[in-house]
C-alpha positions in Angstrom: 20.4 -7.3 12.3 17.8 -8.8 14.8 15.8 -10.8 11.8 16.2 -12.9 8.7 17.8 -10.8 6.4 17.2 -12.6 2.4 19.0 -10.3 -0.1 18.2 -11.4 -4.4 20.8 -10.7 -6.5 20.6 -9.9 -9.8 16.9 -9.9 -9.9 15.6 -7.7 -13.5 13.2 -5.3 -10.5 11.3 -2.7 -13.1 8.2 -0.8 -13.7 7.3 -0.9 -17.2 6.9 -3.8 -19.1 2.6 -5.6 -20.0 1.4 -7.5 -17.4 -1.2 -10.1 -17.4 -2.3 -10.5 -21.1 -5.3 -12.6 -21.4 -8.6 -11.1 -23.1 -10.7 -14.0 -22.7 -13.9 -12.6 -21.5 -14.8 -13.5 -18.2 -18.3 -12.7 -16.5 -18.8 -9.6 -14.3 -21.1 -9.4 -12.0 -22.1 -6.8 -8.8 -22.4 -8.4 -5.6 -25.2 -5.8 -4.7 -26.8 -4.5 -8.1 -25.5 -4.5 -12.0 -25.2 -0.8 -12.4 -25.4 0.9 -16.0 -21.8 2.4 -14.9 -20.6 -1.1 -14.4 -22.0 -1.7 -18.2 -20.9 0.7 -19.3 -17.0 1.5 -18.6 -14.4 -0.9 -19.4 -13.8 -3.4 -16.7 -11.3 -5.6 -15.8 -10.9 -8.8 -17.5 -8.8 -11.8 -16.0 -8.4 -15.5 -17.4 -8.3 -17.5 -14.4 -10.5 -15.4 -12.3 -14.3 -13.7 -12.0 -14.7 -10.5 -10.9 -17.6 -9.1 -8.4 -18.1 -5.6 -7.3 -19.2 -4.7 -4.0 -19.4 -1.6 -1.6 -18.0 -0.7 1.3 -19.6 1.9 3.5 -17.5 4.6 5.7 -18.7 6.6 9.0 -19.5 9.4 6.7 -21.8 7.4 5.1 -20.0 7.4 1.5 -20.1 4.6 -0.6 -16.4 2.8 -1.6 -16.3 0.8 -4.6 -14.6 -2.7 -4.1 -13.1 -5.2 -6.3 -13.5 -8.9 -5.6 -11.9 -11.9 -7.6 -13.1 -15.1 -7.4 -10.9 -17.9 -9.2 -12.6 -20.2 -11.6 -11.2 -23.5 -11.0 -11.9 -24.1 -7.6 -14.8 -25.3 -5.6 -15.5 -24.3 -2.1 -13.5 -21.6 0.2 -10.1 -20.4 -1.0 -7.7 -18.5 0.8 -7.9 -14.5 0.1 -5.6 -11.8 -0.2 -6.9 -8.4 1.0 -5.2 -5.5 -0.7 -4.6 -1.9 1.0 -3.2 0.8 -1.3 -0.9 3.6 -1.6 -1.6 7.6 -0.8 -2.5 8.9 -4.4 -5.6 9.0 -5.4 -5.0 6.3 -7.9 -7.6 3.5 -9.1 -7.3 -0.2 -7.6 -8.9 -1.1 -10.4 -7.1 -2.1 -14.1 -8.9 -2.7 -16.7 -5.6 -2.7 -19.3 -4.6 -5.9 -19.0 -1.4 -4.4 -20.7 -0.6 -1.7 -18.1 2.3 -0.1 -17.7 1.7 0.4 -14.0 4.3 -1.7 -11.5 1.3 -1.7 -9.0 -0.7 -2.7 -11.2 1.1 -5.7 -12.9 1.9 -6.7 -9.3 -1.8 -6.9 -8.6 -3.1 -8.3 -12.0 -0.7 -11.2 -11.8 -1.0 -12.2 -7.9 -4.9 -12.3 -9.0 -4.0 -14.6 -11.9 -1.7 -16.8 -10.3 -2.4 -17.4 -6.8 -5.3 -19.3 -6.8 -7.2 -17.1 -3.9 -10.2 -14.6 -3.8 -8.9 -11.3 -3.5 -10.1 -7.7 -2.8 -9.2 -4.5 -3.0 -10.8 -0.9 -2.7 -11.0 2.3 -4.3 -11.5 5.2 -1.6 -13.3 7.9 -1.1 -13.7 10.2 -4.9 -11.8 7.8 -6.8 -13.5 6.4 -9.5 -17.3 5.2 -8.5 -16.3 5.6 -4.9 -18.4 8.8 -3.4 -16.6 11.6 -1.7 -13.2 13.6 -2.5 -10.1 12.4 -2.2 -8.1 15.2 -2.1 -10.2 16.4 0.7 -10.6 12.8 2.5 -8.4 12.5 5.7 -7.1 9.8 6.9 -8.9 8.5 9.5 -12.0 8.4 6.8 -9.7 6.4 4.5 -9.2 3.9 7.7 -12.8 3.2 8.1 -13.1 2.2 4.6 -10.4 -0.2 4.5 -11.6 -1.6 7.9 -14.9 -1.6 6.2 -13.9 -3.8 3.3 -12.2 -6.3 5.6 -15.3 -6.7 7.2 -17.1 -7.7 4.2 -15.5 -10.5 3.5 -17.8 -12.7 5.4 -20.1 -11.7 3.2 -18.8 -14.1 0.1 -19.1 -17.6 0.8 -16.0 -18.4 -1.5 -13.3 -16.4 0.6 -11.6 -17.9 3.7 -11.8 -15.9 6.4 -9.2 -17.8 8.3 -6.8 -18.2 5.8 -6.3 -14.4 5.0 -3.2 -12.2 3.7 -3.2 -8.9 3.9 -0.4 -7.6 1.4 -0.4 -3.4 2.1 1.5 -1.4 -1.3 3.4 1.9 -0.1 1.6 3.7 2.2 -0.6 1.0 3.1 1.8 -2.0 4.0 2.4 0.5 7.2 -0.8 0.9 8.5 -2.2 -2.8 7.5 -2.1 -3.6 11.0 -4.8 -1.7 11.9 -7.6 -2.6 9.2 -7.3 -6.4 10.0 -8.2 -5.2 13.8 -8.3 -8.1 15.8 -9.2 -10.2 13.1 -6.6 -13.1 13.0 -4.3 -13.1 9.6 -2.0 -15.4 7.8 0.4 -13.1 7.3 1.5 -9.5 6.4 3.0 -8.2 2.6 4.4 -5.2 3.0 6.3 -3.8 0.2 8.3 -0.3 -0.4 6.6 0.8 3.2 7.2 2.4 6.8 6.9 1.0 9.9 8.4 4.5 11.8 6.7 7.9 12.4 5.9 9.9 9.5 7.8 12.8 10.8 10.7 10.7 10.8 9.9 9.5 7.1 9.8 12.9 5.9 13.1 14.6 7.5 14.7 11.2 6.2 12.9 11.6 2.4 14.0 15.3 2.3 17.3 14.3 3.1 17.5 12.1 0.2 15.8 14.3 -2.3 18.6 17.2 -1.1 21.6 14.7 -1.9 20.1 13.3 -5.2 19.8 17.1 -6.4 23.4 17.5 -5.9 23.2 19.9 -2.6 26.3 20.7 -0.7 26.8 19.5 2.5 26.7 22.8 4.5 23.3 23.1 2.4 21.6 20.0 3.1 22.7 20.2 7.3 21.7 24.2 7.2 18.1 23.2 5.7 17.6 20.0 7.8 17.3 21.9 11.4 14.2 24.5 9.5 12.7 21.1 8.0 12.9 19.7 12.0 11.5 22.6 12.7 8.8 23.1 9.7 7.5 19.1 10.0 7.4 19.6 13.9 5.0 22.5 13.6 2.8 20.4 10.6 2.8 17.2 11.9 3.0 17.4 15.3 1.5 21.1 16.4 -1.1 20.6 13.6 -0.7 23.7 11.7 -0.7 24.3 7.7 2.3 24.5 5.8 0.6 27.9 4.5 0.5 28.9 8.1 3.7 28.0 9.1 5.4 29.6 6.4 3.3 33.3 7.2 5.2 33.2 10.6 8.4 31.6 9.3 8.8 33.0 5.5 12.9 32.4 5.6 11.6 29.2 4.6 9.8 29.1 2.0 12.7 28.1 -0.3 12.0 24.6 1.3 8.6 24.7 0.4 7.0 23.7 -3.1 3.4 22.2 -2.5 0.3 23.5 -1.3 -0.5 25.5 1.3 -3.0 23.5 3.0 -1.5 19.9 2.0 0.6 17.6 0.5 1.3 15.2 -2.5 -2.1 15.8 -3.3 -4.1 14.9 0.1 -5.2 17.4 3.0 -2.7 18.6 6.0 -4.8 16.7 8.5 -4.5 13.5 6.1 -0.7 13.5 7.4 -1.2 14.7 10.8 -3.2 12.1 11.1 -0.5 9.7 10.1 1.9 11.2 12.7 -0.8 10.1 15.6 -0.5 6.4 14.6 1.7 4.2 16.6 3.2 1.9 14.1 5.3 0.2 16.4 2.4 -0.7 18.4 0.5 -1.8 15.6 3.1 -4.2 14.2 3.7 -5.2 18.0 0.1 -6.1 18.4 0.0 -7.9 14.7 -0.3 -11.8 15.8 1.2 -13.6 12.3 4.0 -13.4 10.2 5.4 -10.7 7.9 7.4 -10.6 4.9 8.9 -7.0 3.8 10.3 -6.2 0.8 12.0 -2.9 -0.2 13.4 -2.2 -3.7 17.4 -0.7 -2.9 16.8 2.0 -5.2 13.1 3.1 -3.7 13.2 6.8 -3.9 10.4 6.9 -1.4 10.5 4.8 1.7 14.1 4.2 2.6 15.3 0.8 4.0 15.6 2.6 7.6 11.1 2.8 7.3 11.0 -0.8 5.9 13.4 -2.6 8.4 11.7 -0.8 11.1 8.3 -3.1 10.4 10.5 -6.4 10.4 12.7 -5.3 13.4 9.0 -4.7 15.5 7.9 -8.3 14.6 11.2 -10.3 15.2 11.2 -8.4 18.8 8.3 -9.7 20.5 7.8 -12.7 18.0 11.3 -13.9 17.2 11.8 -15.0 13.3 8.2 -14.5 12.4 9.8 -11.7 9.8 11.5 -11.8 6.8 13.3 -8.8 5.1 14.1 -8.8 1.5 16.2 -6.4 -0.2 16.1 -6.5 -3.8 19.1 -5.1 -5.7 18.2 -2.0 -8.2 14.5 -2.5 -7.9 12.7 1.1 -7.1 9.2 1.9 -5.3 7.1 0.8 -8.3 8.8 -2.9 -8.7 10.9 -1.8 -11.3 14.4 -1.8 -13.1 15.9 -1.2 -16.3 12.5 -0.4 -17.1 10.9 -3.7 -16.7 8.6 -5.4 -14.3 10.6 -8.2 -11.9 9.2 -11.2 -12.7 10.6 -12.9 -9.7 8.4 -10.7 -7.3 5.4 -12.6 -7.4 6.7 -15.9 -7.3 8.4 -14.7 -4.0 5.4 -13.4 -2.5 3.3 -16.4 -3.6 6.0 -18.8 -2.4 5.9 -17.4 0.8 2.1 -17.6 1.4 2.2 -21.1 0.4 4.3 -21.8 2.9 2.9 -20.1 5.7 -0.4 -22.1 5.0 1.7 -25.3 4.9 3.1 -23.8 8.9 -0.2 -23.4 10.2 
């Protein structure tokens, strides 16, 4: 391989086990009003940390709930760490300090233990945030992220200059591209893609074939309609209802909705395809660690070395890929949260700020 290459064995990777479990009560305040919603559902709760709650606004004009953290013992500016999330239309926000969520422990604990402001961001219909997600593309998801990272200058407690942007899933692909020109410390990108989506999905329904046991005469006969099907979807822009009206020999290949996928619109993932990710990372000026579980059912390690391979070729060493043993897309194994994967991505923060 073309780039550091740091493989953990025997690492406990897992999704299931309390994270953060502190109920001190801490003080919550909105940066921009103390709603009677904010009163009145639970809210997060963190020991070492404050927590603010902002807005972001997006070229539709919808308002995007955000999540800031301030930590407690500390004076003056503090490095941040600016969060983008995964597809689902899934909360940033986790108010069980004893959730059983991998993303969620992740987050709770990198909060608790670094030491920096963060912030994170619900989009568009999920939870206080106006809109619908399931009808949200993704180019209005985009502005809202972009959005957020601009409202950072707002707090005078987060370093702007000393920023990491650590992107979960879907987002450590596209992270890139909400920083802008902004200068980072550094890229987190975990159990992500750094190739085009159309090559993602021939590569995931591959997988999914061979884990359900399908012959290989089955799995090759099904992957030239699948080149065929994602060609028509992502790249000609049509429906998967549409596609199967003029194609229906394949609708045995087909189990979601007619008009989208995994829960977001057909245009959400077309959308996707358009990006240039290899420009993107190309163009991304500071350093990147990636890390990919080996058992991640979702992005394979093909997608995740693709975003270290980029950086090492036009900045030589400035990545690091980490493959860690048995861990699956949620931080999980044996149905337990690693513990070692915030130390590692904390370590290596620390010792980009001690590079720079």
């Amino acid at each position: 391989m073309s780039f550091p290459t740091l493989v953990l064995a025997g690492l406990l990777l897992t999704t299931s086990v309390p994270g953060a479990t502190s109920t001190n009560h801490v003080s919550v305040t909105d940066s921009v009003e103390q709603t009677s919603t904010a009163e009145s559902q639970p809210r997060e709760k963190f020991e070492k940390a404050d927590v603010l709650y902002d807005w972001a606004v997006n070229n539709k004009g919808e308002k995007l709930r955000t999540f800031i953290t301030r930590p407690k013992a500390t004076t003056g500016k503090v490095p941040v760490i600016f969060f983008v999330g995964w597809l689902s239309c899934d909360s940033m926000e986790y108010p069980d300090a004893a959730t059983n969520d991998g993303f969620g422990i992740f987050l709770r604990r990198l909060i608790e233990e670094s030491g920096f402001a963060t912030m994170r961001m619900n989009k568009s219909g999920v939870g206080e945030s106006q809109g619908i997600c399931e009808k949200a593309d993704f180019n209005a998801e985009m502005e809202g992220w972009q959005s957020a990272f601009v409202s950072l200058s707002k707090f005078d407690f987060a370093d702007t200059s000393r920023i990491f942007v650590v992107g979960l899933s879907n987002g450590g692909g596209f992270s890139p591209l909400v920083a802008g020109k902004h200068a980072v410390r550094g890229y987190v990108s975990a159990g992500s893609w750094g190739r085009t989506w159309y090559e993602h999905m021939l590569e995931l329904e591959r997988r999914n074939m061979i884990a359900a046991k399908k012959s290989p005469a089955e799995i090759g006969a099904a992957m030239r309609s699948y080149s065929q099907f994602y060609d028509l979807y992502l790249n000609v822009g049509m429906t998967p209802g549409r596609i199967l009206e003029q194609h229906p020999e394949w609708k045995p290949l087909w189990s979601d909705a007619p008009d989208g996928q995994y829960g977001r619109p057909a245009a959400f993932y077309q959308q996707l395809q358009r990006l240039n990710l290899g420009e993107a990372w190309q163009n991304a000026n500071a350093p990147a660690l990636v890390i990919r579980g080996a058992a991640d059912e979702i992005m394979s390690r093909a997608d995740s070395e693709a975003i270290a391979e980029t950086v090492n070729s036009v900045r030589p060493g400035s990545a690091t890929y980490v493959e860690i043993p048995g861990m699956n897309h949620g931080f999980g194994r044996d149905r337990k949260f690693c513990d070692e994967v915030v130390p590692l991505v904390l370590n290596w923060m620390r010792t980009q700020l001690k590079s720079n």
